[in-house]
KOLZAVEX-165190 format. One line per field, with one value per residue (C-alpha): residue number from 1; residue in three letters; chain; x, y, z. Coordinates in pm, whole numbers, plus 50000, padded with zeros to 5 digits. Layout:
! residues N
n <- c(NUM; ...) .
res <- c(ALA; ...) .
chain <- c(A; ...) .
u <- c(X; ...) .
v <- c(Y; ...) .
w <- c(Z; ...) .
This chain:
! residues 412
n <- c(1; 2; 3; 4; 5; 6; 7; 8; 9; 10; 11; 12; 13; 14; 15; 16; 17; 18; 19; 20; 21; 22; 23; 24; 25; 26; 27; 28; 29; 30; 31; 32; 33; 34; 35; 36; 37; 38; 39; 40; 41; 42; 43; 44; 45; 46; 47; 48; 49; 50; 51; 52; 53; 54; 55; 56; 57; 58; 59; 60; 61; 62; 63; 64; 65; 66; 67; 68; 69; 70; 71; 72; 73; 74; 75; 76; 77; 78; 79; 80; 81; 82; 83; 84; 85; 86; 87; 88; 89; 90; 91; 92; 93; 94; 95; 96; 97; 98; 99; 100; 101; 102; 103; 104; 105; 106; 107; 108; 109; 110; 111; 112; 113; 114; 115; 116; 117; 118; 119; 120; 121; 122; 123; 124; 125; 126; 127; 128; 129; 130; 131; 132; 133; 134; 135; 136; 137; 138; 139; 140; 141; 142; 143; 144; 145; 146; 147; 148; 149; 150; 151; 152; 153; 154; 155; 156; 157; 158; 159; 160; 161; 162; 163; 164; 165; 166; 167; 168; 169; 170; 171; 172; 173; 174; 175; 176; 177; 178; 179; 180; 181; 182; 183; 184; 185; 186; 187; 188; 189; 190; 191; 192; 193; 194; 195; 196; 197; 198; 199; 200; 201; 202; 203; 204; 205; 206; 207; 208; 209; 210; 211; 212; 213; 214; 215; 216; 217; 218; 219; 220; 221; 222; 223; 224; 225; 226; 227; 228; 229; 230; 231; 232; 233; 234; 235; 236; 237; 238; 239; 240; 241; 242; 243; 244; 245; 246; 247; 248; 249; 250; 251; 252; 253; 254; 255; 256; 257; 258; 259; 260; 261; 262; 263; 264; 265; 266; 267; 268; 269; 270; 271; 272; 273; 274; 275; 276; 277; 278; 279; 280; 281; 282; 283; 284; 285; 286; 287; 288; 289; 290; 291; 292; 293; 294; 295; 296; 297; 298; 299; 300; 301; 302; 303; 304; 305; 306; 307; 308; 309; 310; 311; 312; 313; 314; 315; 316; 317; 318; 319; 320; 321; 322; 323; 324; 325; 326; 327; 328; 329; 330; 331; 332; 333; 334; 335; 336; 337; 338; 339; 340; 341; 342; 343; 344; 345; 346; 347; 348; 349; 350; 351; 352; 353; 354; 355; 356; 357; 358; 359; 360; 361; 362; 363; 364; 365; 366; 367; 368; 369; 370; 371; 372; 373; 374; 375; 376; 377; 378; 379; 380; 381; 382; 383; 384; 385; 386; 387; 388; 389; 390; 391; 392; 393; 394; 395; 396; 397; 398; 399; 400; 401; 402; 403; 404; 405; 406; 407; 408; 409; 410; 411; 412) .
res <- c(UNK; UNK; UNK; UNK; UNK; UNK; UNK; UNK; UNK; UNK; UNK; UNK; UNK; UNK; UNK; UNK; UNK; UNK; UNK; UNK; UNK; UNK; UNK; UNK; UNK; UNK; UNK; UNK; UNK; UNK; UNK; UNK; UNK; UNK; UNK; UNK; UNK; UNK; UNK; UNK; UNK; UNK; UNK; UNK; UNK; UNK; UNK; UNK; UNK; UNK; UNK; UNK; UNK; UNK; UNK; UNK; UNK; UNK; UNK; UNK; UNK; UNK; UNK; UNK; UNK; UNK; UNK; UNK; UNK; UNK; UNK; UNK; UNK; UNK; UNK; UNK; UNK; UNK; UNK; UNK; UNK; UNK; UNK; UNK; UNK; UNK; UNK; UNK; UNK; UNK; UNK; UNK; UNK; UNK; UNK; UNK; UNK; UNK; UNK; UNK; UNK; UNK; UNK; UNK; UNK; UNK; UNK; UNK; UNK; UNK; UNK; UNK; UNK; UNK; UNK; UNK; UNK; UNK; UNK; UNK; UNK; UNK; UNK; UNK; UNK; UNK; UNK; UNK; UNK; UNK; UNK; UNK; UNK; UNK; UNK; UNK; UNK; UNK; UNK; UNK; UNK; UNK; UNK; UNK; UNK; UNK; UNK; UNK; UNK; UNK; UNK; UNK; UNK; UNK; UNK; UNK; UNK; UNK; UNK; UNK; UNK; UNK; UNK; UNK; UNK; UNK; UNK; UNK; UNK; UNK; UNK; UNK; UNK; UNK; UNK; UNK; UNK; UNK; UNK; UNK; UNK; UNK; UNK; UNK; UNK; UNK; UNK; UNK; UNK; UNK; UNK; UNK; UNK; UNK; UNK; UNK; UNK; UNK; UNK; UNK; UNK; UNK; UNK; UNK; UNK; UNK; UNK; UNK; UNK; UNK; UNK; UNK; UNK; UNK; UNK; UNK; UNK; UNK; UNK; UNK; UNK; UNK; UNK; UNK; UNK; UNK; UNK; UNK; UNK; UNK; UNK; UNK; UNK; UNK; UNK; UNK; UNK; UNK; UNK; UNK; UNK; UNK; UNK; UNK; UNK; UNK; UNK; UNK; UNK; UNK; UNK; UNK; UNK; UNK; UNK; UNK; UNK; UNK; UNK; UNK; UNK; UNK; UNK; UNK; UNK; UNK; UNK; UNK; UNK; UNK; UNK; UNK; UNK; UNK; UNK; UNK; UNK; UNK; UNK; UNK; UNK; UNK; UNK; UNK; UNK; UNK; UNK; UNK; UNK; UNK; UNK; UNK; UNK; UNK; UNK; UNK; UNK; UNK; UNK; UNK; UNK; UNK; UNK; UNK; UNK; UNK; UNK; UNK; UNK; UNK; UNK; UNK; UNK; UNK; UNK; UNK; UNK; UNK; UNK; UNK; UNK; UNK; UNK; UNK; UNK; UNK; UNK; UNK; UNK; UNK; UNK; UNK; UNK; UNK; UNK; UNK; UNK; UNK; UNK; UNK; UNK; UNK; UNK; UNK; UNK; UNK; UNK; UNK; UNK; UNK; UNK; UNK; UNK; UNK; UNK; UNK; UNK; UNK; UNK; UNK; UNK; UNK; UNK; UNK; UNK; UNK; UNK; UNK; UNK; UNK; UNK; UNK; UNK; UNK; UNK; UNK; UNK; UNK; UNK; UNK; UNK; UNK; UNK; UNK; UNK; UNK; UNK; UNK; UNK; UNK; UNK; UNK; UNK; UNK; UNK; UNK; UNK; UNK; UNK; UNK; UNK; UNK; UNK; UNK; UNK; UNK; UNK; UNK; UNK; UNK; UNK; UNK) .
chain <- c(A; A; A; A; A; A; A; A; A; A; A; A; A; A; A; A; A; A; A; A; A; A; A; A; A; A; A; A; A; A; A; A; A; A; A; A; A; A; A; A; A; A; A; A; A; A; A; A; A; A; A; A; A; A; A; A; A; A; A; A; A; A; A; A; A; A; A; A; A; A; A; A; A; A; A; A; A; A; A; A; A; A; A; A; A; A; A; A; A; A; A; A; A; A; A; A; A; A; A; A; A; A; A; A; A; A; A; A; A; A; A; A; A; A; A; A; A; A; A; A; A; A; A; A; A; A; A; A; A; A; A; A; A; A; A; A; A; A; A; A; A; A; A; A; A; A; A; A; A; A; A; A; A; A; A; A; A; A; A; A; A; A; A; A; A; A; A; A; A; A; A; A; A; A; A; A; A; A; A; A; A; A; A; A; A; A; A; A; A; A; A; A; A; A; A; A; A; A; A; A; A; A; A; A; A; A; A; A; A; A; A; A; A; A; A; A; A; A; A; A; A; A; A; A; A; A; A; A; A; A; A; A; A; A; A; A; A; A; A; A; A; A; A; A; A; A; A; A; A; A; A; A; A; A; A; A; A; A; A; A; A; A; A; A; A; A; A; A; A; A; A; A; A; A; A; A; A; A; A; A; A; A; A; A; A; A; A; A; A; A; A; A; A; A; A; A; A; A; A; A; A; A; A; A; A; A; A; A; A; A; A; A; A; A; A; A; A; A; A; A; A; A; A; A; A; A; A; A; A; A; A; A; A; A; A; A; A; A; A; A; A; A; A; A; A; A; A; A; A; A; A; A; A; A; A; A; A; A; A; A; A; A; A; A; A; A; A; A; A; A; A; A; A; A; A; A; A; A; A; A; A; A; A; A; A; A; A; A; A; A; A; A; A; A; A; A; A; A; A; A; A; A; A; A; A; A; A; A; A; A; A; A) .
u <- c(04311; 04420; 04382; 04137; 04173; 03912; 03959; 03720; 03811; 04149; 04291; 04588; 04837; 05004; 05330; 05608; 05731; 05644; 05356; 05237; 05436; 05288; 04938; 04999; 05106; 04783; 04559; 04760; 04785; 04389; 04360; 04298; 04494; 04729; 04902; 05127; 05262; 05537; 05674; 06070; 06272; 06251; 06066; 06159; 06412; 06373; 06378; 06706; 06859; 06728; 06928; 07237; 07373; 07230; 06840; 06652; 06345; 06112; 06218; 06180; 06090; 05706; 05422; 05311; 05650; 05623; 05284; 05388; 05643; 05376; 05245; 04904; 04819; 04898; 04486; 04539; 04812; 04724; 04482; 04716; 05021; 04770; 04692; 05061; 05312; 05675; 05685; 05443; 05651; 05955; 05795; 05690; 06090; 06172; 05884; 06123; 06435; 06576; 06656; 06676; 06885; 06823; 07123; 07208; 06974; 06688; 06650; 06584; 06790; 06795; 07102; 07342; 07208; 07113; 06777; 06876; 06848; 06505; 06348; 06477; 06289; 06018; 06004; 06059; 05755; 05509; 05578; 05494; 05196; 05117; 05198; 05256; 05463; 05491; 05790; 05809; 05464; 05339; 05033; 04850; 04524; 04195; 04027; 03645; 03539; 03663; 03943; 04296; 04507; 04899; 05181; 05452; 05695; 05406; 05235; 04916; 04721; 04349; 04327; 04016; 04025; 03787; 03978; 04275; 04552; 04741; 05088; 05246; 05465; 05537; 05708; 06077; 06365; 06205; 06456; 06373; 05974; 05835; 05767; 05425; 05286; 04980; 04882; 04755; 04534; 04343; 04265; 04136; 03908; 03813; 04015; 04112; 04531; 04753; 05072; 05344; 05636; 05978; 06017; 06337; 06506; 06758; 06755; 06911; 07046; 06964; 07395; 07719; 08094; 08320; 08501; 08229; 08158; 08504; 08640; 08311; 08091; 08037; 08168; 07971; 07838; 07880; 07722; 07493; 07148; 06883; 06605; 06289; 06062; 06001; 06068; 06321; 06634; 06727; 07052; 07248; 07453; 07395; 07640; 07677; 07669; 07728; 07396; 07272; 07231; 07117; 07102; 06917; 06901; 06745; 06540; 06380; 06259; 06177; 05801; 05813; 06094; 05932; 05546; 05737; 05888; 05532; 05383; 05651; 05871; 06177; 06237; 06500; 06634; 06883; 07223; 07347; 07729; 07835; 07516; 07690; 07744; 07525; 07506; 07703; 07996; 08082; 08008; 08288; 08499; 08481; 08561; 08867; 09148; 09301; 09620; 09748; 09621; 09337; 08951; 08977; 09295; 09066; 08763; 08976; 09163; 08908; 08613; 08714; 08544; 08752; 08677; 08307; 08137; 08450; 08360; 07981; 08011; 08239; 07970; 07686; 07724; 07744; 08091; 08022; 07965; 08309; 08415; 08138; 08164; 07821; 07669; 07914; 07801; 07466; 07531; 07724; 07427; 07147; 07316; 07029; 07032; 06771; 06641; 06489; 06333; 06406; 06601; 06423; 06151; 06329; 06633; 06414; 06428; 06044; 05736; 05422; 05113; 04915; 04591; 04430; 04271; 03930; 03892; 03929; 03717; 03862; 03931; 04174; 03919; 03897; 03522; 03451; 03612; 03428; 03705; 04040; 04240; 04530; 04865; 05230; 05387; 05108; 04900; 04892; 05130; 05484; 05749; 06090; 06371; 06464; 06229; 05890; 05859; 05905; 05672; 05364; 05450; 05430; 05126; 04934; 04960; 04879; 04545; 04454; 04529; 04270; 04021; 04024; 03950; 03612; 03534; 03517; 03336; 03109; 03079; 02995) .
v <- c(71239; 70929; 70959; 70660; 70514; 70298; 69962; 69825; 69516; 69483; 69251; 69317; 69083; 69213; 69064; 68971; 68628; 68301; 68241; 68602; 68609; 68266; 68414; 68679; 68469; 68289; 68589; 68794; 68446; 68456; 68839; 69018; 69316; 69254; 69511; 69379; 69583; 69483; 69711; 69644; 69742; 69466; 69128; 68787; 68874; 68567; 68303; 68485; 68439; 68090; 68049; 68165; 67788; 67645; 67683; 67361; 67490; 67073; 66718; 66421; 66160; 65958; 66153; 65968; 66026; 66386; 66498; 66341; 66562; 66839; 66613; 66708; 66978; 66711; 66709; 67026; 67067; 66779; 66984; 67173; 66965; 66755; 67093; 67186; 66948; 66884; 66766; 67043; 67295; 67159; 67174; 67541; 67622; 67434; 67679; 67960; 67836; 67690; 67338; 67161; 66821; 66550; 66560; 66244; 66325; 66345; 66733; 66906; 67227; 67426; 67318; 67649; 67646; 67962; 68169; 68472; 68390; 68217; 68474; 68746; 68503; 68536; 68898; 68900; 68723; 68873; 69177; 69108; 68957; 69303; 69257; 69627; 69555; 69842; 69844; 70019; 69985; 69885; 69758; 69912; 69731; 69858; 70177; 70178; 70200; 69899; 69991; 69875; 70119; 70158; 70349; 70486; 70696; 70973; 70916; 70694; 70573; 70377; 70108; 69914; 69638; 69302; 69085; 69090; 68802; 68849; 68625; 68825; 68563; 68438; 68648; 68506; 68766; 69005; 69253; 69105; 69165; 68863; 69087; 68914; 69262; 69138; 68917; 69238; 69407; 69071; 69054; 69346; 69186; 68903; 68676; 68403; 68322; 68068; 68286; 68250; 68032; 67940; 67657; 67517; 67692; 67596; 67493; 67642; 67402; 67550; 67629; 67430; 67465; 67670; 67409; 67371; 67714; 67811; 67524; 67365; 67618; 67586; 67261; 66983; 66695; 66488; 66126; 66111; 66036; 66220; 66036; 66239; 66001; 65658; 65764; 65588; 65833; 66005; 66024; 66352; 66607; 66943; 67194; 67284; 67626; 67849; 67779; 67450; 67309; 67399; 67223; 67055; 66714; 66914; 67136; 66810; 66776; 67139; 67098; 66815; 66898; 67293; 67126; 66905; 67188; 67396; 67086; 66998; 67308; 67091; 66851; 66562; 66424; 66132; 66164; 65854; 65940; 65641; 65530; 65247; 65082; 64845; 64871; 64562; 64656; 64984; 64737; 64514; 64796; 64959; 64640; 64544; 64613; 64982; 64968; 65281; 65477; 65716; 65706; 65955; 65784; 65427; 65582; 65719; 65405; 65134; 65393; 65647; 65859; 66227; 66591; 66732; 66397; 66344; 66621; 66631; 66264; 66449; 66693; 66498; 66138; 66101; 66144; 65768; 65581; 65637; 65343; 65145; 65002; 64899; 65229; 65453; 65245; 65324; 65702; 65630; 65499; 65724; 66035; 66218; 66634; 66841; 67117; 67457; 67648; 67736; 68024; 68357; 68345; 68602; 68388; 68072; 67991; 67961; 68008; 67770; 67946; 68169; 68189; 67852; 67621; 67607; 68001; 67930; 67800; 67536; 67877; 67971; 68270; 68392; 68302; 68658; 68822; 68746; 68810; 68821; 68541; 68409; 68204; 68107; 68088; 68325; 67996; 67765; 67505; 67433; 67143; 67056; 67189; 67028; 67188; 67126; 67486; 67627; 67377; 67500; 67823; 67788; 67568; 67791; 68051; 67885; 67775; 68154; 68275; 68031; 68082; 68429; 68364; 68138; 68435; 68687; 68422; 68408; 68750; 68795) .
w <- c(06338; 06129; 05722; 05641; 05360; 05213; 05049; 05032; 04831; 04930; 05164; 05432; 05514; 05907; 05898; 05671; 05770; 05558; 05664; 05551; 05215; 05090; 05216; 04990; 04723; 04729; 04748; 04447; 04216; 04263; 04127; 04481; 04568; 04852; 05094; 05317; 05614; 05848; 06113; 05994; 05724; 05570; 05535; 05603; 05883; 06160; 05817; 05709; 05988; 06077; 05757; 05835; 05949; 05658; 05557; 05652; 05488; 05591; 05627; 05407; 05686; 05584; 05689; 05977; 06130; 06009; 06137; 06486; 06543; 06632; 06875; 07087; 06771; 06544; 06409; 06359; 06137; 05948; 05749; 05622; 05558; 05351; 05153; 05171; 05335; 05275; 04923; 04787; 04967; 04784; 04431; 04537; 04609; 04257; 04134; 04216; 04043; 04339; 04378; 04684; 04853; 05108; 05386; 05587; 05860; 05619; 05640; 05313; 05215; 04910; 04720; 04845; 05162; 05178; 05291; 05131; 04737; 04768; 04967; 04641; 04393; 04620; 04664; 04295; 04224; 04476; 04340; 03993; 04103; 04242; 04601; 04768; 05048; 05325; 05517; 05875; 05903; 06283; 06325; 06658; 06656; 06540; 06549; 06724; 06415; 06313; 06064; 06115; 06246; 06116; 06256; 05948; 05891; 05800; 06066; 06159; 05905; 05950; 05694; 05569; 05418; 05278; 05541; 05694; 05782; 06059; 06055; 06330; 06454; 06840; 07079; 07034; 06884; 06933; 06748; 06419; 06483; 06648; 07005; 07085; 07159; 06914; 07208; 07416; 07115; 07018; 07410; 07394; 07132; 07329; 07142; 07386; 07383; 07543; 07716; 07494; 07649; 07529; 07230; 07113; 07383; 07652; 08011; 08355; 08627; 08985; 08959; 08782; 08959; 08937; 08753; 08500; 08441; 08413; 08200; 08004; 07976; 07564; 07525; 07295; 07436; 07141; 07114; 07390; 07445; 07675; 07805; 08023; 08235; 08074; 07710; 07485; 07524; 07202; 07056; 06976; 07077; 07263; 07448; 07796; 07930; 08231; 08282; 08208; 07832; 07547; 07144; 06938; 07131; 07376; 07203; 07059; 07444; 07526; 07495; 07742; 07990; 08001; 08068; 08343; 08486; 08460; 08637; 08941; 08946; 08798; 08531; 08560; 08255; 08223; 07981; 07875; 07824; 07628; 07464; 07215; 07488; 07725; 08107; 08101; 07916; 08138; 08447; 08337; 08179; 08542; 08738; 08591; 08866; 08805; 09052; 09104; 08831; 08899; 08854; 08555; 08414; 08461; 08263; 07998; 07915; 07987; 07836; 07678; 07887; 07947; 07858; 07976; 07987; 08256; 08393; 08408; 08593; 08918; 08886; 08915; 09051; 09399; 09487; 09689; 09341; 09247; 09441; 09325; 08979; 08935; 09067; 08861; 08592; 08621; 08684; 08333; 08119; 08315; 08498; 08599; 08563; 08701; 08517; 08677; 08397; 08049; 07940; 07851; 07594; 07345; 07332; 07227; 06853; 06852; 07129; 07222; 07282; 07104; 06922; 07001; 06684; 06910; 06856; 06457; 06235; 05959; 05739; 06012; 06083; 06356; 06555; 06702; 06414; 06077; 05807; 06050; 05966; 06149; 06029; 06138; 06480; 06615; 06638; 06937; 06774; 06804; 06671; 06709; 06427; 06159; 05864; 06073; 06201; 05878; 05697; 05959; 05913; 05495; 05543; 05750; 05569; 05222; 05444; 05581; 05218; 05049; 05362; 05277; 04913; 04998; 05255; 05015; 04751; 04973; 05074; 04675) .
């Protein structure tokens, strides 16, 4: 049988991401005794590594523009980015020693770029506030008596505690703790969930060439923009790949394109290859007479047009239009690519789905669960990169921490 320990006014944090670090934070800055467990052997491993290319911790766009970039759970998060949003979370990192900068594109980023130095300063601090943090501690569910019950290196352990937050993350990279395998014990519960699905991820094509796969595959489609439906294309880059595309122009459409693709089996988005330049333009670039010289020789010189985006119009226009100026113009400015599904969830850089906002209350408690508290990517929200993820996630937590604080207030 388990050892049970009581404590009895202690709270446990499950999970060792941001959002259950600054949870902790809030709960040990108020005077309550915090254990955190987290099954690895360490903490903070998925925002190291979303680090390693340069830690865009939130963005410094106005607020209106901000919120909107969580889009349908936008009332949601506004809650909390009004408790916590971009500018508090950036006087919190100053907090820590750690100053930040503004980049061109309006992302914030501490001022080495690095994930690894403010996370120390973190640890540093939680620790003197008296934060016990258990490494290599798995959390299994609960006991029927209601306790929580922990798998360790000594064996299983039944834990209980005043309340517990749960920040257990989504279900994407998985080999750094995020595995989603939470979703199956709050079930059991009857804690209602939305099925996790990729965020932020990449998309398949039903198949490229040989030519494509062989020659393109990881190539950058620099200065382009991707349009889905009737919405105003965006501008950006992304990279092609043996098996469709992926990058951050299109992981700013994931939600979309994957809901399309949910809804009619496919998705078909529309590249504009040479978006500083109007339809008209390319039609008169591609009339002018081209003797003897060939269609890719013609597109090169009177376009610029070579390389992939060469490429990906042979693959993709009708091969018909290539004798048609004004048609290959239009393939030019609005190529359409059909997309068949995303790539696996545990290669996504976050999930959608999760613990819906309906089965909270504004505590971020948990309805059927008095005193279980949920934060971070475990929630039913998602947003695009660029600082926004890691903003919820900081937020959310901040808010479970200070809903368990007026729990127990009120418990007293």
């Amino acid at each position: 049988m388990p050892q049970i320990q009581a404590q009895p006014h202690h709270v446990t944090i499950i999970g060792g991401g941001p959002a259950g670090l600054m949870a902790a934070e809030v709960l040990s800055q108020a005077g309550v005794h915090v254990d955190l467990y987290d099954g690895m052997p360490s903490v903070g491993r998925k925002f190291l590594l979303a680090g390693v290319g340069g830690m865009n911790i939130t963005h410094s766009e106005p607020y209106p523009a901000f919120l909107s970039r969580y889009a349908e759970r936008a009332p949601n998060i506004a809650p909390l980015l009004r408790q916590f949003g971009a500018e508090a979370l950036c006087e919190w990192i100053h907090s820590l020693g750690i100053e930040t900068f503004i980049g061109s594109s309006g992302r914030v980023f501490p001022s080495d770029m690095k994930a690894a130095p403010l996370l120390r300063a973190w640890l540093k601090r939680l620790r003197e506030q008296g934060v016990v943090i258990h490494t290599r501690h798995r959390w299994q569910g609960w006991n029927a008596d209601g306790s929580l019950l922990i798998h360790s290196p000594e064996g299983d352990k039944s834990l209980r505690a005043a309340a517990v937050v749960l920040a257990l993350g989504g279900g994407s990279w998985a080999r750094l703790g995020s595995d989603g395998a939470w979703l199956k014990r709050l079930e059991d519960q009857g804690v209602p969930y939305a099925p996790l699905q990729p965020s932020n991820c990449g998309f398949e094509v039903s198949a490229w060439s040989d030519l494509i796969v062989s020659k393109f595959a990881g190539a950058p489609l620099k200065n382009i923009a991707i349009g889905l439906a009737d919405d105003t294309p965006r501008l950006g880059e992304c990279v092609l790949t043996a098996t469709g595309i992926e990058g951050s122009l299109v992981y700013a459409l994931s939600a979309p394109i994957r809901e399309a693709i949910n809804r009619d089996g496919s998705a078909t988005v529309h590249l504009d290859l040479l978006p500083g330049k109007p339809l008209q333009k390319v039609q008169a670039a591609l009339a002018k007479p081209r003797g003897s010289r060939s269609m890719s020789k013609h597109l090169h010189s009177q376009l610029g047009l070579d390389g992939v985006k060469a490429a990906l119009l042979r693959e993709l226009a009708p091969a018909g239009h290539f004798s048609d100026p004004l048609q290959l113009a239009a393939d030019i400015k609005a190529l359409p690519l059909t997309l068949v599904k995303p790539r696996p969830l545990d290669e996504a850089i976050s999930t959608a789905g999760g613990v819906p906002f309906e089965a909270l209350d504004d505590r971020l408690m948990l309805k059927q669960m008095p005193g279980v508290f949920c934060a971070g990517e475990m929630l039913d929200w998602e947003a695009p990169t660029g600082g926004y993820l890691l903003t919820g996630c900081f937020a959310s937590g901040r808010a479970a921490g200070r809903g368990v604080l007026e729990w127990l207030k009120r418990r007293e």
